[in-house]
N, CA, C and O atoms as a CHARMM CRD file, in Angstrom:
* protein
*
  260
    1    1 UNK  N    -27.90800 173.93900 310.41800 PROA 1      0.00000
    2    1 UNK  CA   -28.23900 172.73100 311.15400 PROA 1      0.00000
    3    1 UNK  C    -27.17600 172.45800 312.21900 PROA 1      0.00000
    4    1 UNK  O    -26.21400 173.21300 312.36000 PROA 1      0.00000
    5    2 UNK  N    -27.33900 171.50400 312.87200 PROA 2      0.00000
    6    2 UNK  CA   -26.62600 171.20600 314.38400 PROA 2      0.00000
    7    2 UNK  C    -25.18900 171.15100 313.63700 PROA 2      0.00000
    8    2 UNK  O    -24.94900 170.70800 312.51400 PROA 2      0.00000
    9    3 UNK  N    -24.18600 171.80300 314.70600 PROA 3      0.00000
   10    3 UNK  CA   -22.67400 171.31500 313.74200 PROA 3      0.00000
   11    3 UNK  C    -22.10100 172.08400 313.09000 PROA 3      0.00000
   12    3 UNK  O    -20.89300 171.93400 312.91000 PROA 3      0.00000
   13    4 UNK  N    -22.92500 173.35300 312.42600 PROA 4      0.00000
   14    4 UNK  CA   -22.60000 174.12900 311.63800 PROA 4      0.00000
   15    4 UNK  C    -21.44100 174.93600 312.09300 PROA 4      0.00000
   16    4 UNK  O    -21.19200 174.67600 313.27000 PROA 4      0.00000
   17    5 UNK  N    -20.59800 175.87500 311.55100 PROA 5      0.00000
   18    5 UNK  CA   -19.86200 176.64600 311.89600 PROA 5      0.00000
   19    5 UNK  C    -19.89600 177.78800 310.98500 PROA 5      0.00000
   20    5 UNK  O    -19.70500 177.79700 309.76900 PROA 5      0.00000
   21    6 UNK  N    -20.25400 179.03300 312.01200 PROA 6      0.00000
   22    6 UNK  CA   -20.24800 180.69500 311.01500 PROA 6      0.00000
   23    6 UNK  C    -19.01100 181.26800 311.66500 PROA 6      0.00000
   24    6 UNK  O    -18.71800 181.26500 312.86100 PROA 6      0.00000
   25    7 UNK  N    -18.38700 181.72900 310.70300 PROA 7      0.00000
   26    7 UNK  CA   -16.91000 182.84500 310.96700 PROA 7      0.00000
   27    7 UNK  C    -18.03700 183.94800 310.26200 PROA 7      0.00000
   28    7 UNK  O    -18.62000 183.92400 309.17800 PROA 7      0.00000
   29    8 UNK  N    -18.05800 185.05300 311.55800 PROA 8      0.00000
   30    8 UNK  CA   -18.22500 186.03300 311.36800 PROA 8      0.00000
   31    8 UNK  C    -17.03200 187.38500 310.97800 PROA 8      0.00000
   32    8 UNK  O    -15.93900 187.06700 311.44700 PROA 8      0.00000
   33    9 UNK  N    -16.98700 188.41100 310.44600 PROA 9      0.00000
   34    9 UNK  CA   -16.00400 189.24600 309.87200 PROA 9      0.00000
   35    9 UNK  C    -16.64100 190.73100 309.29600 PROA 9      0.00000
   36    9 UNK  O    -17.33700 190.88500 308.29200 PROA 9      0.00000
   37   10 UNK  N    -16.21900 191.66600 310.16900 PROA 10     0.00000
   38   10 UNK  CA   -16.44500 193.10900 309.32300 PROA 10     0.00000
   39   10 UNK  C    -15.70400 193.50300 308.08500 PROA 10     0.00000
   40   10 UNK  O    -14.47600 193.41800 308.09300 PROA 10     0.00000
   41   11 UNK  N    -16.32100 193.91600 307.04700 PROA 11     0.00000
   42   11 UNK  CA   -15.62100 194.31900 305.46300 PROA 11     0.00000
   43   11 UNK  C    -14.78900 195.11600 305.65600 PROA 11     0.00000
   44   11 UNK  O    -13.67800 194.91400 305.16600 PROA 11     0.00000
   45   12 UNK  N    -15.05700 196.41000 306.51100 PROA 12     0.00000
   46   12 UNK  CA   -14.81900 197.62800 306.62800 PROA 12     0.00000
   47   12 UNK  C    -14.66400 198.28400 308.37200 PROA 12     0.00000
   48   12 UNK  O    -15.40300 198.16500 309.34900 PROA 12     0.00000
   49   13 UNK  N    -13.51500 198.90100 308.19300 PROA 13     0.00000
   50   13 UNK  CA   -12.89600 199.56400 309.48100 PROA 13     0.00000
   51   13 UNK  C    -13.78300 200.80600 309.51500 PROA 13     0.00000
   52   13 UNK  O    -14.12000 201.55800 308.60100 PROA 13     0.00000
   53   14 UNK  N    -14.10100 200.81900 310.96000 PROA 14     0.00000
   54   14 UNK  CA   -14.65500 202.23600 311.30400 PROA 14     0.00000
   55   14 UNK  C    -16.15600 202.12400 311.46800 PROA 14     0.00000
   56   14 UNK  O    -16.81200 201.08900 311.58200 PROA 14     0.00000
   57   15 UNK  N    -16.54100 203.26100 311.46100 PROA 15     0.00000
   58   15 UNK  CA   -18.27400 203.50600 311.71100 PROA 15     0.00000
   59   15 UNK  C    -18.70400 203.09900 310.47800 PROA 15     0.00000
   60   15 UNK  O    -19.85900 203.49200 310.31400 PROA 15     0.00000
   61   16 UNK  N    -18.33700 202.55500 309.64200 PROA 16     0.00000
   62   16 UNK  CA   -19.17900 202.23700 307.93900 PROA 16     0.00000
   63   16 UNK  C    -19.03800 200.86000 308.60500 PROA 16     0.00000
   64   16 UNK  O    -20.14400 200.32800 308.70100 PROA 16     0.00000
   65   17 UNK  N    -18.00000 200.07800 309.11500 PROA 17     0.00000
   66   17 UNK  CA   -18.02100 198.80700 309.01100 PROA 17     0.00000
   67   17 UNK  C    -18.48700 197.93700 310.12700 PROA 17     0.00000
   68   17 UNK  O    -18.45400 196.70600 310.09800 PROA 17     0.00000
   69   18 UNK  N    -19.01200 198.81400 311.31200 PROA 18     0.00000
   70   18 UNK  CA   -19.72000 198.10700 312.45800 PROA 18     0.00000
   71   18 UNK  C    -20.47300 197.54800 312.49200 PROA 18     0.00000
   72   18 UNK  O    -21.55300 198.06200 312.20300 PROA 18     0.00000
   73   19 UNK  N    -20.42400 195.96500 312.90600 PROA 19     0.00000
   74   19 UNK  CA   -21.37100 195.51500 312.92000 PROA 19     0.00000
   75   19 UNK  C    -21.56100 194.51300 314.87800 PROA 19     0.00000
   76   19 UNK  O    -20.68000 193.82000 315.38600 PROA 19     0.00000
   77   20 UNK  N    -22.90000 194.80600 315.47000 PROA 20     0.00000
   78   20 UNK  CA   -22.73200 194.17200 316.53000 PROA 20     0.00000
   79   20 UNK  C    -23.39100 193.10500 316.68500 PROA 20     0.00000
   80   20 UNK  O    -24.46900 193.00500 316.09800 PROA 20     0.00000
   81   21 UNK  N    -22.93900 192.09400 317.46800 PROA 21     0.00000
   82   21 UNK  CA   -23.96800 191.25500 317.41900 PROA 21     0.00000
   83   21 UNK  C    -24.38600 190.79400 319.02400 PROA 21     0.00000
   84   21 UNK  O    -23.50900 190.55500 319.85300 PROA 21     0.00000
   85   22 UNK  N    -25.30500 190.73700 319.22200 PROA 22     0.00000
   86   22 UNK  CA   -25.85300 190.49700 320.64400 PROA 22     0.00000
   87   22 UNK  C    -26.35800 189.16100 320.97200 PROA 22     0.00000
   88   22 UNK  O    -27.05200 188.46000 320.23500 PROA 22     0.00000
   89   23 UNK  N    -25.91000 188.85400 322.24500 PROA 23     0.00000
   90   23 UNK  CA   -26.14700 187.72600 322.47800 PROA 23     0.00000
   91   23 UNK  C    -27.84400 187.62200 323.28700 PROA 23     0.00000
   92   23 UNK  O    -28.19300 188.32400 324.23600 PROA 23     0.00000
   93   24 UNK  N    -28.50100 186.80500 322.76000 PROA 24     0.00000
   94   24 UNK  CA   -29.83400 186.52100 323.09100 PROA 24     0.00000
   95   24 UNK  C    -30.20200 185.54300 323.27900 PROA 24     0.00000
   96   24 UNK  O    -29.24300 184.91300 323.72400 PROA 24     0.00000
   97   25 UNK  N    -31.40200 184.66500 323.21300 PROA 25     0.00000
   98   25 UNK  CA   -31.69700 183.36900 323.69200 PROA 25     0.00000
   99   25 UNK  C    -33.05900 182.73600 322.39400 PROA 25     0.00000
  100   25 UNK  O    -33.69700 183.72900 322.04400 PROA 25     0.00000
  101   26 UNK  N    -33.28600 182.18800 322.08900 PROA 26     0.00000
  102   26 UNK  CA   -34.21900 181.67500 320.77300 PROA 26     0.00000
  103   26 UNK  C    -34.09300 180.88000 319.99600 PROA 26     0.00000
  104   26 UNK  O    -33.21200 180.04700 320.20700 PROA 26     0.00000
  105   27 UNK  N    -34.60100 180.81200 319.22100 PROA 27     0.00000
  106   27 UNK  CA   -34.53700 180.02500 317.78600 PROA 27     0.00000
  107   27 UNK  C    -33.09800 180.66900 316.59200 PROA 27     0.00000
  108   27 UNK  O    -33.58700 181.57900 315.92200 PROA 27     0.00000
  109   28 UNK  N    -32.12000 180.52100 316.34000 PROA 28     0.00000
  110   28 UNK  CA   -31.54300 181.20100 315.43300 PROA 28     0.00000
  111   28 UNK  C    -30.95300 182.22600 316.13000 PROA 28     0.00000
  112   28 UNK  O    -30.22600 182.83500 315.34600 PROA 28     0.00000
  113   29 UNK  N    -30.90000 182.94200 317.76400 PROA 29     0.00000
  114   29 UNK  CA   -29.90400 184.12000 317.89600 PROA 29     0.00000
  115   29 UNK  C    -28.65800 183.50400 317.94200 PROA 29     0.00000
  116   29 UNK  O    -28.33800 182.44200 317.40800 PROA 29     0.00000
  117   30 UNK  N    -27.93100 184.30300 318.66900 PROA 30     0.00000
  118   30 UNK  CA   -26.61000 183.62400 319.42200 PROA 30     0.00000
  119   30 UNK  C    -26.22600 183.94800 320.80000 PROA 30     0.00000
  120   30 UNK  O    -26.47400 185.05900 321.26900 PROA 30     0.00000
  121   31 UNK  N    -25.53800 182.88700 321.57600 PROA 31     0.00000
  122   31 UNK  CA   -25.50500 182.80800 322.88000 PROA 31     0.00000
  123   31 UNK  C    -23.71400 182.81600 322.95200 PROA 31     0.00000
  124   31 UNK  O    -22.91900 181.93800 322.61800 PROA 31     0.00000
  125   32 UNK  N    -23.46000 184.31300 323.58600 PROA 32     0.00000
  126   32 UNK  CA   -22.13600 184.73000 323.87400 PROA 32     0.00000
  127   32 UNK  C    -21.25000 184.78300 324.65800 PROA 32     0.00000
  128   32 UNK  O    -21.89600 184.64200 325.69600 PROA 32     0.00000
  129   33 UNK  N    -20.35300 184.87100 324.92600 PROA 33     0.00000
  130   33 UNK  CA   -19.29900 184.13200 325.92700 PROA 33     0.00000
  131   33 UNK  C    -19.54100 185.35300 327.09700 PROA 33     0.00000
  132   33 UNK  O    -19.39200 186.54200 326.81300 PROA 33     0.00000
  133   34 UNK  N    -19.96600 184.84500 328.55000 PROA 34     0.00000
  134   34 UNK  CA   -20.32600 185.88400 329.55200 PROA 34     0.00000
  135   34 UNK  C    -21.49800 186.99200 329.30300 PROA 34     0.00000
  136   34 UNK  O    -21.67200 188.03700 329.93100 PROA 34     0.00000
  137   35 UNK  N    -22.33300 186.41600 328.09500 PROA 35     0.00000
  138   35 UNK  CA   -23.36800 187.12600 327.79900 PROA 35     0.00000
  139   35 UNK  C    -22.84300 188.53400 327.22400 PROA 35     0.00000
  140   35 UNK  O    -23.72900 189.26200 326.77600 PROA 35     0.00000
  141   36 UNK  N    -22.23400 188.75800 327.20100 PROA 36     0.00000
  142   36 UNK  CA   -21.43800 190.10200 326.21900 PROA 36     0.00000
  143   36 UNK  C    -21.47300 190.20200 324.73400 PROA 36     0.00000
  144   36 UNK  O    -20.73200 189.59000 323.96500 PROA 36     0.00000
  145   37 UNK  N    -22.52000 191.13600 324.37900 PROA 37     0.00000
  146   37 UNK  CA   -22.45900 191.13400 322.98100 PROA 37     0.00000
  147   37 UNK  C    -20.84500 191.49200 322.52700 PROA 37     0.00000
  148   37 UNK  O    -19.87900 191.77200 323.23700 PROA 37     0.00000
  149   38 UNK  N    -20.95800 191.37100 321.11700 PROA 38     0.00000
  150   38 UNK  CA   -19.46400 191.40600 320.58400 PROA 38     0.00000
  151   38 UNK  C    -19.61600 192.44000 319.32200 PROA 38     0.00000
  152   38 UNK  O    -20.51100 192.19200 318.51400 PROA 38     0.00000
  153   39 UNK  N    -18.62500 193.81200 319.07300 PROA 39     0.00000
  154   39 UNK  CA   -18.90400 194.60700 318.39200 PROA 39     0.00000
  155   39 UNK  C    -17.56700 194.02100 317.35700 PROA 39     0.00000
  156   39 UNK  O    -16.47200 193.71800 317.83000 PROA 39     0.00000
  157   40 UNK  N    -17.82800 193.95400 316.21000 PROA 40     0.00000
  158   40 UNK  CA   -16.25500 193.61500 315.09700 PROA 40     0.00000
  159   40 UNK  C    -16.59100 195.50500 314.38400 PROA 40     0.00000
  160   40 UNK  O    -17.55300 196.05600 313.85000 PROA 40     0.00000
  161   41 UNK  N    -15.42500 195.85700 314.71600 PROA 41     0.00000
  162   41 UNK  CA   -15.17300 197.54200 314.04700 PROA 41     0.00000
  163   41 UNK  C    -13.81400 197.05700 313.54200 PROA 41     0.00000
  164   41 UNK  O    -13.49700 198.13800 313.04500 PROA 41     0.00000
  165   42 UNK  N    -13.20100 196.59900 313.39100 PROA 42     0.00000
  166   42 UNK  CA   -12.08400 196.48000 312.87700 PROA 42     0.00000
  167   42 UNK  C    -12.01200 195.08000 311.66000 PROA 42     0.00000
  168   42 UNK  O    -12.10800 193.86700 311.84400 PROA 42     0.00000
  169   43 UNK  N    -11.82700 195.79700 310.55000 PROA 43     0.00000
  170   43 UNK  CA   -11.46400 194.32400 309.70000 PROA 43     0.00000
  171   43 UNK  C    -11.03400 193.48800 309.43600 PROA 43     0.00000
  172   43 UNK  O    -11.21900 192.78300 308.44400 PROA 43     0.00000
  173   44 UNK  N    -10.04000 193.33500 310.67200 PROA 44     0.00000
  174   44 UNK  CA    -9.31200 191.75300 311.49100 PROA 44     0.00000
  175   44 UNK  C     -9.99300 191.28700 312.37100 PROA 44     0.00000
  176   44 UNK  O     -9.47800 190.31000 312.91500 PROA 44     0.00000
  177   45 UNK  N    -11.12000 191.63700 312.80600 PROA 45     0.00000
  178   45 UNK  CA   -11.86400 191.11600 313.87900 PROA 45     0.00000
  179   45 UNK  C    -12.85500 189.95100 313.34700 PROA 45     0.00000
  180   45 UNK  O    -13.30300 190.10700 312.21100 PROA 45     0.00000
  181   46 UNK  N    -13.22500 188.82300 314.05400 PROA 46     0.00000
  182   46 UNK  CA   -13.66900 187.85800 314.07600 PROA 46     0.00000
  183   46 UNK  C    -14.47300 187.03100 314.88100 PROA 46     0.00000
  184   46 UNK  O    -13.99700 186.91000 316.01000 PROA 46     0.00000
  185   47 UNK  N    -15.63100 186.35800 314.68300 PROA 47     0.00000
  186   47 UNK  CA   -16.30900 186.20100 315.70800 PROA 47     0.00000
  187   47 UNK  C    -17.02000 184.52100 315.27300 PROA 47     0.00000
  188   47 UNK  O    -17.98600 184.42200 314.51600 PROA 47     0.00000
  189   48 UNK  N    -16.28900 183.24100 315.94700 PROA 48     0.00000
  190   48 UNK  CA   -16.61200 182.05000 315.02500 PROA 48     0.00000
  191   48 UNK  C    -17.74900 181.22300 316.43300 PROA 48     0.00000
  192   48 UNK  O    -17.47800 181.22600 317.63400 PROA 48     0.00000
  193   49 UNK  N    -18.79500 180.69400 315.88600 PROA 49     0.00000
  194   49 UNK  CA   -19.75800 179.67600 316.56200 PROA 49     0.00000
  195   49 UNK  C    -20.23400 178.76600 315.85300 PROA 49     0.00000
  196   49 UNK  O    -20.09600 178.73200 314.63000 PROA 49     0.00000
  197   50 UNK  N    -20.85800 177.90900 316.53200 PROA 50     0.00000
  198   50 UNK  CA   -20.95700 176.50300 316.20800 PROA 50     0.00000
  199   50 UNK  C    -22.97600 177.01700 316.29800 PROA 50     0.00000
  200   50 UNK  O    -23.53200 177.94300 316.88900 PROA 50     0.00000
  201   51 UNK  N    -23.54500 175.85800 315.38200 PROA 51     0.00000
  202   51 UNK  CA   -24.86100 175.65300 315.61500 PROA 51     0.00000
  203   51 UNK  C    -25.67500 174.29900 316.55400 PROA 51     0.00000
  204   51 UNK  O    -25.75800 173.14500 316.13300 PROA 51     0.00000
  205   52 UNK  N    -26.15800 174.73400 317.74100 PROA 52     0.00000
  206   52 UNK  CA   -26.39200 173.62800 318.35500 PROA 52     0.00000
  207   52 UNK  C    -27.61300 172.60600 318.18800 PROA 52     0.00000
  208   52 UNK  O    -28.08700 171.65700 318.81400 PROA 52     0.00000
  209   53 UNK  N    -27.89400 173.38300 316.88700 PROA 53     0.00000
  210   53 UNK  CA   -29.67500 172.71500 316.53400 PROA 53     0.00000
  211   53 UNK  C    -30.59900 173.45000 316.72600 PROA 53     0.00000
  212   53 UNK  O    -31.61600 173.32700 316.04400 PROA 53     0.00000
  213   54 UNK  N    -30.47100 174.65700 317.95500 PROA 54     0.00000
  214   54 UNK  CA   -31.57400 175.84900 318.27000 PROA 54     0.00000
  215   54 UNK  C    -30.70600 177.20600 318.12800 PROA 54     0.00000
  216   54 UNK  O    -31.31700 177.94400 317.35600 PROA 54     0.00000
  217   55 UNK  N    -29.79000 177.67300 318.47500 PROA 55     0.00000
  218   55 UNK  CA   -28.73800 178.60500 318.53600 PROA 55     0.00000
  219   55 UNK  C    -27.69100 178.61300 318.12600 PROA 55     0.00000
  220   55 UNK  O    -27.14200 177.51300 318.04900 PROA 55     0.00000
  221   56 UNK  N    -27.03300 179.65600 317.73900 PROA 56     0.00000
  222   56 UNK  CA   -25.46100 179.95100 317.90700 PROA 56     0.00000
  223   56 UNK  C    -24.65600 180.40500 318.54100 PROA 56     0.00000
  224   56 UNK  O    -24.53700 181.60400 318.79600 PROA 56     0.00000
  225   57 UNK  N    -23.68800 179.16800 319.05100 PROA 57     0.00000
  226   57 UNK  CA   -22.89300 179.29800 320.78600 PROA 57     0.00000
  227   57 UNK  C    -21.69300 179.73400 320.30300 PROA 57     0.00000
  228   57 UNK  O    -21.23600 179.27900 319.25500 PROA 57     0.00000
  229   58 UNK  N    -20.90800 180.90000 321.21300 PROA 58     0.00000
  230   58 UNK  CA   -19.74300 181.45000 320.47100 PROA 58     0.00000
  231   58 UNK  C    -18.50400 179.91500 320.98600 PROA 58     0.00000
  232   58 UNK  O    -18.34500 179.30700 322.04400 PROA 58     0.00000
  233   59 UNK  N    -17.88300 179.80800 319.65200 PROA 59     0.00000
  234   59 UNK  CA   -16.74100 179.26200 320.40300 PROA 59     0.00000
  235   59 UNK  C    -15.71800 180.13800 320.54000 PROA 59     0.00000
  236   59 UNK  O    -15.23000 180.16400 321.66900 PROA 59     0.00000
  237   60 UNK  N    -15.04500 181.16800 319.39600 PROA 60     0.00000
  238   60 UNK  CA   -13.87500 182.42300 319.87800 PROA 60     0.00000
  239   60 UNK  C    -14.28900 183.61400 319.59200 PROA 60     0.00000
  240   60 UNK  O    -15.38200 183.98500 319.16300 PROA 60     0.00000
  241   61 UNK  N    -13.27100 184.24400 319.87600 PROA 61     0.00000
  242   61 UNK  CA   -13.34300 185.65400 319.32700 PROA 61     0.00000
  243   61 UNK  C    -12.53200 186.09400 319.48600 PROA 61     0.00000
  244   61 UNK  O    -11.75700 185.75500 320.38100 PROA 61     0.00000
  245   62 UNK  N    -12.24000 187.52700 318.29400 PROA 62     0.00000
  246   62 UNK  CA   -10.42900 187.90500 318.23700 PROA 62     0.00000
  247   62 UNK  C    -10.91000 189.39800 317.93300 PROA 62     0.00000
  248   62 UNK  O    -11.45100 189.40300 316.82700 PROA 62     0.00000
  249   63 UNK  N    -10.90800 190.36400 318.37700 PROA 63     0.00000
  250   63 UNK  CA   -10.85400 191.93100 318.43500 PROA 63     0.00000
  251   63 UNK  C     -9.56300 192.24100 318.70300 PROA 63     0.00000
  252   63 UNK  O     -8.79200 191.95800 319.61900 PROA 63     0.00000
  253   64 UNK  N     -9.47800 193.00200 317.52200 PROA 64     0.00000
  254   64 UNK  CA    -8.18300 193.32800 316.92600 PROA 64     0.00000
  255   64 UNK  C     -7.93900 195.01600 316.62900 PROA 64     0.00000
  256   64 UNK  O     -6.89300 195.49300 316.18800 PROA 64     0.00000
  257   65 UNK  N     -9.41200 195.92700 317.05400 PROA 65     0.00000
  258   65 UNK  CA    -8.91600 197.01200 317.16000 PROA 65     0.00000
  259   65 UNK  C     -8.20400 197.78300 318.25900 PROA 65     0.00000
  260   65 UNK  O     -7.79600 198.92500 318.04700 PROA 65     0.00000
């Protein structure tokens, strides 16, 4: 719901632990800083947004590989 906040986080370093996420437009995607999806391959990497009621707007991000 509106307000929400997801910290996103890969388990696992490397090609087992990639996960990307793309920024899109809808019900439930997420809408990314300069439209740049964001890949977390590294298991310090982090990816936190807020819910605006229709989407998820990035507020940071920390790539750390």
């Amino acid at each position: 719901s509106e307000g929400d906040i997801l910290i996103l986080k890969s388990n696992l370093s490397g090609t087992n632990g990639i996960v990307t996420v793309a920024n899109a437009t809808g019900s439930d995607t997420f809408i990314l800083a300069g439209g740049a999806n964001f890949v977390l391959d590294h298991i310090d990497d982090r990816l936190m947004c807020i819910h605006n009621g229709t989407e998820w707007v990035e507020i940071s991000r920390s790539s750390n590989s």
